[in-house]
N, C-alpha and C positions, 0 to 999 in steps of 0.2 A: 209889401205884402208877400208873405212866401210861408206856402203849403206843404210839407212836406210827408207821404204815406211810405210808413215802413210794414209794408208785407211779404208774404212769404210765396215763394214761387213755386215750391214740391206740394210736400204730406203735411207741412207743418214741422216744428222740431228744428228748423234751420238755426235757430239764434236770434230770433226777432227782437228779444226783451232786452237782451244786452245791446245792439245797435241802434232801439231806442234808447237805450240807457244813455247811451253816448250820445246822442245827437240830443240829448235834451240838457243837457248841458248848456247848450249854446239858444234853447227855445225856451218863451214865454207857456207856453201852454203844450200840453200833451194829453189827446182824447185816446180815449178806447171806443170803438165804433159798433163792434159785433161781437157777436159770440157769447158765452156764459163761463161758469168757470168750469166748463168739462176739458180747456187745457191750462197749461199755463206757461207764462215766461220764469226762466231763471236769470237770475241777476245777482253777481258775484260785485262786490265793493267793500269801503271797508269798515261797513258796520256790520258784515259777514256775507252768507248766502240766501235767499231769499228768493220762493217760486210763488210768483203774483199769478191770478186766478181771474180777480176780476179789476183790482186797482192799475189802474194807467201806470207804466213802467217810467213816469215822470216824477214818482212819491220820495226819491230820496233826494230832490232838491228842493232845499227850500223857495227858491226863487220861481218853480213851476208852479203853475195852475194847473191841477189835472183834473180832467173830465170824465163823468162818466156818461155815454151820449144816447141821445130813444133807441139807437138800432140797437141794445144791449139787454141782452138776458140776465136779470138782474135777482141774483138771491142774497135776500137780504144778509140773512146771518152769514153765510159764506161772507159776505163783505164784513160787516163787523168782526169775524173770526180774521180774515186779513189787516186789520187795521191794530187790532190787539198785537199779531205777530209783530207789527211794526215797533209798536208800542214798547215791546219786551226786549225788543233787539236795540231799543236806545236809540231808533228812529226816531226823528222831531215831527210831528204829527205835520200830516203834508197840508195844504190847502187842495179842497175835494170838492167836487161841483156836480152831482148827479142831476141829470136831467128829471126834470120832476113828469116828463111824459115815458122816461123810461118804462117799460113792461116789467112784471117781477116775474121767477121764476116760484111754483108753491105748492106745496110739501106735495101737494097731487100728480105734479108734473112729475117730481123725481118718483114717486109712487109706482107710475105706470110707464115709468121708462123700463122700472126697475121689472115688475113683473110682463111684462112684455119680452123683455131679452130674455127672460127666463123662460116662457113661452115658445120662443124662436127655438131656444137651444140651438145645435150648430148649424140652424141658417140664422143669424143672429149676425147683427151687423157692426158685432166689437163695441156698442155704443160703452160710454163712463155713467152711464146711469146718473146721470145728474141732472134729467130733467129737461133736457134742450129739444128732442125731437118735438115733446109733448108739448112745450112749453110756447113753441112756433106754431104748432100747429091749432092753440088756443089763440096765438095771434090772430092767424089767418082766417080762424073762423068766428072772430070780433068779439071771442069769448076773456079776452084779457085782460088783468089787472093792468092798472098806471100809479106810478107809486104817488101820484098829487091825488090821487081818489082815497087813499089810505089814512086820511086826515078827515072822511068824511063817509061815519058806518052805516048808518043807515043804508046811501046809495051802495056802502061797499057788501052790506046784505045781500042787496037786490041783486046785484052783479056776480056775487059767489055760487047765490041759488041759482040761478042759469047757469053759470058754469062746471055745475055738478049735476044736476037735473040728468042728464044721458049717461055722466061716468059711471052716478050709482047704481044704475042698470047694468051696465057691462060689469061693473065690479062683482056684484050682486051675482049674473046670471051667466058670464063667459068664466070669468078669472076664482067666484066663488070666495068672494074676499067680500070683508064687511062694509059698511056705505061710509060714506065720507058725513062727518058732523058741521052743518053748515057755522052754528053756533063757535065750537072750536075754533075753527079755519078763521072767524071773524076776530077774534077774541084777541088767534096769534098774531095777525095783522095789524089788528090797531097795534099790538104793543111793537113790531117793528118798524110800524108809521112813525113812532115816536123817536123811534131812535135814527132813523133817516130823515127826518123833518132840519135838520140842521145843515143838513149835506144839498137839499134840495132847492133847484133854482132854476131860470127857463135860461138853457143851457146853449141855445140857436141864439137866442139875443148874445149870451155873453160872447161867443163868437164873432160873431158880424160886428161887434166893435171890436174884439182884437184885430180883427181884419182891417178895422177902419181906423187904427192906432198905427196898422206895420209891424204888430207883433210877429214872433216867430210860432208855427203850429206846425207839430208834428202832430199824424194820427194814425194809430197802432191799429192792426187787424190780428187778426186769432188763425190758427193754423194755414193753410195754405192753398196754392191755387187746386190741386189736385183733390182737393177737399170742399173745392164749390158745386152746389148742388145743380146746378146748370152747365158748367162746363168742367167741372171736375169728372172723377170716376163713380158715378150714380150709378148703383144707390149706396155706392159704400162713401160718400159726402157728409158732412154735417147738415144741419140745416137753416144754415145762414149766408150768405154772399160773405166769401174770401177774398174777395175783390176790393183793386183799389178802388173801381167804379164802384163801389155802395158805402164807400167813406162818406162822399157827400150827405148820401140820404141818413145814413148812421150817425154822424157827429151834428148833422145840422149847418154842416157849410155851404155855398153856391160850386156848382162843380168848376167853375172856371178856376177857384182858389186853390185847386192842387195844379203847384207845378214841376214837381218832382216826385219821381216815385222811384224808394229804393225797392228791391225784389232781394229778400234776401236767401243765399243759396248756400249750402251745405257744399263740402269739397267732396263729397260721398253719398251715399241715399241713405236715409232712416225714415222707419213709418209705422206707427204704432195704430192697430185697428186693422180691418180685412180686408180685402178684396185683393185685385189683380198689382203685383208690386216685380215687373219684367227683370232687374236685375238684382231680383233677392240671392242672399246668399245663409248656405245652410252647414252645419256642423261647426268646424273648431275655425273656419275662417272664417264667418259672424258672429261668431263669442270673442275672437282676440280682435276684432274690427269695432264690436261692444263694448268689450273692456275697457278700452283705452278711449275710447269716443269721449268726446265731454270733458267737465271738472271730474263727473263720479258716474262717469260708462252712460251707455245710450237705455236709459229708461223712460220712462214718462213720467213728466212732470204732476200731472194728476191721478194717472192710474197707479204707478210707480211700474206696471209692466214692461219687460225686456222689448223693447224697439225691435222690429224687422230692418236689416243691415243690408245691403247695397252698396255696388259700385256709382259712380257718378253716369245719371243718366243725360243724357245732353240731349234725347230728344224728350225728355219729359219734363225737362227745365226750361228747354228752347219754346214750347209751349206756353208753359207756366211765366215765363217773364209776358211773350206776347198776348196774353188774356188781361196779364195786371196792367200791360201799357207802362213796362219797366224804362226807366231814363237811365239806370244806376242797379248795379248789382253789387253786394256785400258778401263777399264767399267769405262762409267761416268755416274754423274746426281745419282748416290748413294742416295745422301742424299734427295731430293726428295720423295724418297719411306719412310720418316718417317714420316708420319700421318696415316698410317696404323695398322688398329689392325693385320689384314691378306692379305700376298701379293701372288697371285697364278702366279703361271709359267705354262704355255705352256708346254708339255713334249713332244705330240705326237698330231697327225692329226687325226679324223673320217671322212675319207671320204664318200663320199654321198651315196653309195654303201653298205656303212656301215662296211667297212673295215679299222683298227687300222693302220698309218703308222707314221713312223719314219724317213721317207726320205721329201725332200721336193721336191714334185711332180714340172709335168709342169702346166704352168696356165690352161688350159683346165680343169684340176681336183681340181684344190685350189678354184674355184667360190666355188665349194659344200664345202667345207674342213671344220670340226667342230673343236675348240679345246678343247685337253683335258687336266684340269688344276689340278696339285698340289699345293696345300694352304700352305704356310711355315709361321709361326709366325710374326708378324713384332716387329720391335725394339720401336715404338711411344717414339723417342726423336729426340732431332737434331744432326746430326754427320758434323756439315759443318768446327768445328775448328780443329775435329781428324786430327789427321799426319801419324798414322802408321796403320796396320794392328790390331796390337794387341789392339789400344785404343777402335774399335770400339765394337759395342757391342756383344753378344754371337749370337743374333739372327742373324745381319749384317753381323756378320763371318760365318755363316750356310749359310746365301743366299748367299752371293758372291762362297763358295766353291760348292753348289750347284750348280750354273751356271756355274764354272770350270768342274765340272767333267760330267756335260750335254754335251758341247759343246767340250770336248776334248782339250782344248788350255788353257793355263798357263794364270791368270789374273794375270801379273807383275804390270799393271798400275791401282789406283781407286781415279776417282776424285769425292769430295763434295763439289763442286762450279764452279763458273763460273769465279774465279780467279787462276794466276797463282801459287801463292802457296798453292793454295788449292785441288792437285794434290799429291799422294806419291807413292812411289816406295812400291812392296812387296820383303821383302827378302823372296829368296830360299825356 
């Protein structure tokens, strides 16, 4: 039996899709646990490039079973619009297992994400308007769809009309927008029931036998630690647990069955959305730190928005591994950092106070938060064809061991590219 959760340890944006991509190579099954498609992974292979949303980063092997699991914010057609993409790209249609207790995301949700941020205007908290805050927030208040009820309209009536009963008020009388048609809503539903009824299975049983087989499970999370709504930077958070601890309750596994967790970390900071970001960087050194980030520069995979650029912060990663209960850390985007004469790192915080810390405070204190930076050499060559540890260069082996013994956690994994073999293992 071996569990293995690849998440992210910053803002999200590290490389997650691709390090799943690789690690599933070698596993039976691959779940998506949380989130919706307001981000997404990219994954570079060689049936082209490819930013998955809501499909498990397990779809381009044929020998994967991929999951999609109840903690998942689920829109329908976003999915089928993902599965078409596959289709077109001369992907072989993957084997797909949604959970038939998953929640859906629906057209209301995205509705009122949408005019809400419009609302806020600039106290507005960067959401992708795609429906996630609302769509949690109908979890919560037991007002939500499960895609096994979509197979059955009647009840799915009953359940829409409560669930719109107080929107059409606020629509009506805060926002001044016309009421939600319970009719419609029912109509679009059943005919995406239809089309997900093929996909759907009780998705915690299929698990607990592959557990009880030996298979191999990897399970993907969605953006990153600093992005969890309890111990991330609240209220600028999603609204779902980043965390490897809510894989269990998100895929439907026993939590003893994870026994690895990689935390995957950027050689740099990027962060797309608002709030407090201590070692942001502004003008032509975040646009050339931009440029060159990534396959196609540091934008968002869903918004397409220019990322916020950063040096590596080592107390906001040192955090972010020790919240996920990292065993294993994946630094990617290495090679990026070679046009640098000198690459500084983040060590510790000046608070506004003007007090030295090494913890990573709550947002209330990170608005003021200074950082403070150590300059390390840089390597000024390319490391995108290196394979091992040893090829790369003396300066590349001082930063990467420096960022190991900042953050406390073992860098097993260092990628220098946006391809899959351009990934390698560290021995021991």
């Amino acid at each position: 039996m071996s569990v293995t959760a690849v998440v992210g340890a910053n803002w999200g944006d590290e490389g997650k899709g691709k390090v799943t991509d690789v690690f599933a190579a070698e596993a039976d099954v691959v779940v998506r646990y949380q989130g919706g498609s307001n981000a997404g992974h990219t994954i570079i292979n060689s049936y082209g490039k490819f930013s998955l949303h809501l499909l498990p980063s397990g779809v381009f092997y044929p020998h994967v079973t991929n999951v999609i699991g109840p903690g998942v914010a689920l829109n329908v057609s976003e999915l089928m619009a993902e599965l078409a993409m596959l289709e077109a790209g001369g992907v072989p249609a993957p084997k797909l297992c949604v959970s038939d207790r998953v929640q859906l995301v629906l057209p209301y949700h995205v509705l009122f994400d949408g005019i809400e941020e419009e609302r806020l205007g600039a106290r507005g908290f960067g959401s992708t308007r795609k429906g996630i805050a609302p769509f949690y927030a109908d979890k919560y208040a037991k007002l939500g769809i499960q895609a096994g009820e979509l197979s059955h309209p009647e009840r799915l009536r009953e359940r829409i009309e409560m669930a719109v009963a107080a929107k059409n008020v606020l629509l009506e009388q805060w926002y001044g927008k016309p009421k939600l048609d319970v009719a419609v809503l029912v109509e679009r539903l059943v005919r995406e029931g239809e089309q997900l009824q093929p996909y759907l299975c009780d998705t915690t049983e299929l698990l607990h036998h592959a557990l009880a087989r030996g298979e191999r499970i990897v399970v993907e999370g969605q953006l990153g630690a600093l992005r969890d709504p309890d111990h991330g930077i609240y209220p600028f958070s999603t609204s779902s647990s980043t965390l490897a601890g809510f894989a269990a309750v998100g895929a439907g596994l026993p939590p003893y069955a994870i026994d690895r967790i990689t935390a995957v970390v950027k050689a740099y900071s990027s962060c797309v959305g608002t709030g407090p970001f201590v070692t942001e960087l502004a003008g032509g050194e975040a646009d050339e730190l931009r440029r060159r980030g990534g396959d196609a520069g540091e934008f968002g995979a869903t918004t397409g928005r220019p990322r916020r650029m950063g040096w590596f912060d080592a107390v906001a990663t040192r955090y972010g591994c020790q919240v996920q209960g990292a065993t294993e850390v994946a630094l990617t985007n290495l090679d990026v950092l070679g046009y640098l004469e000198e690459i500084p790192i983040c060590t510790a915080y000046r608070m506004a106070d003007g007090v030295r810390t090494e913890r990573f405070p709550v947002t209330s204190l990170l608005d003021g938060a200074k950082p403070e930076l150590t300059v390390l050499p840089g390597w000024k060559s390319d490391i995108s064809q290196v394979q091992s540890f040893e090829e790369l260069p003396e300066q590349a082996q001082a930063y990467v061991r420096t960022i190991e013994r900042l953050i406390g956690v073992r860098i097993r994994w260092i990628s220098v590219g946006p391809k899959r073999e351009q990934m390698f293992e560290l021995t021991p």
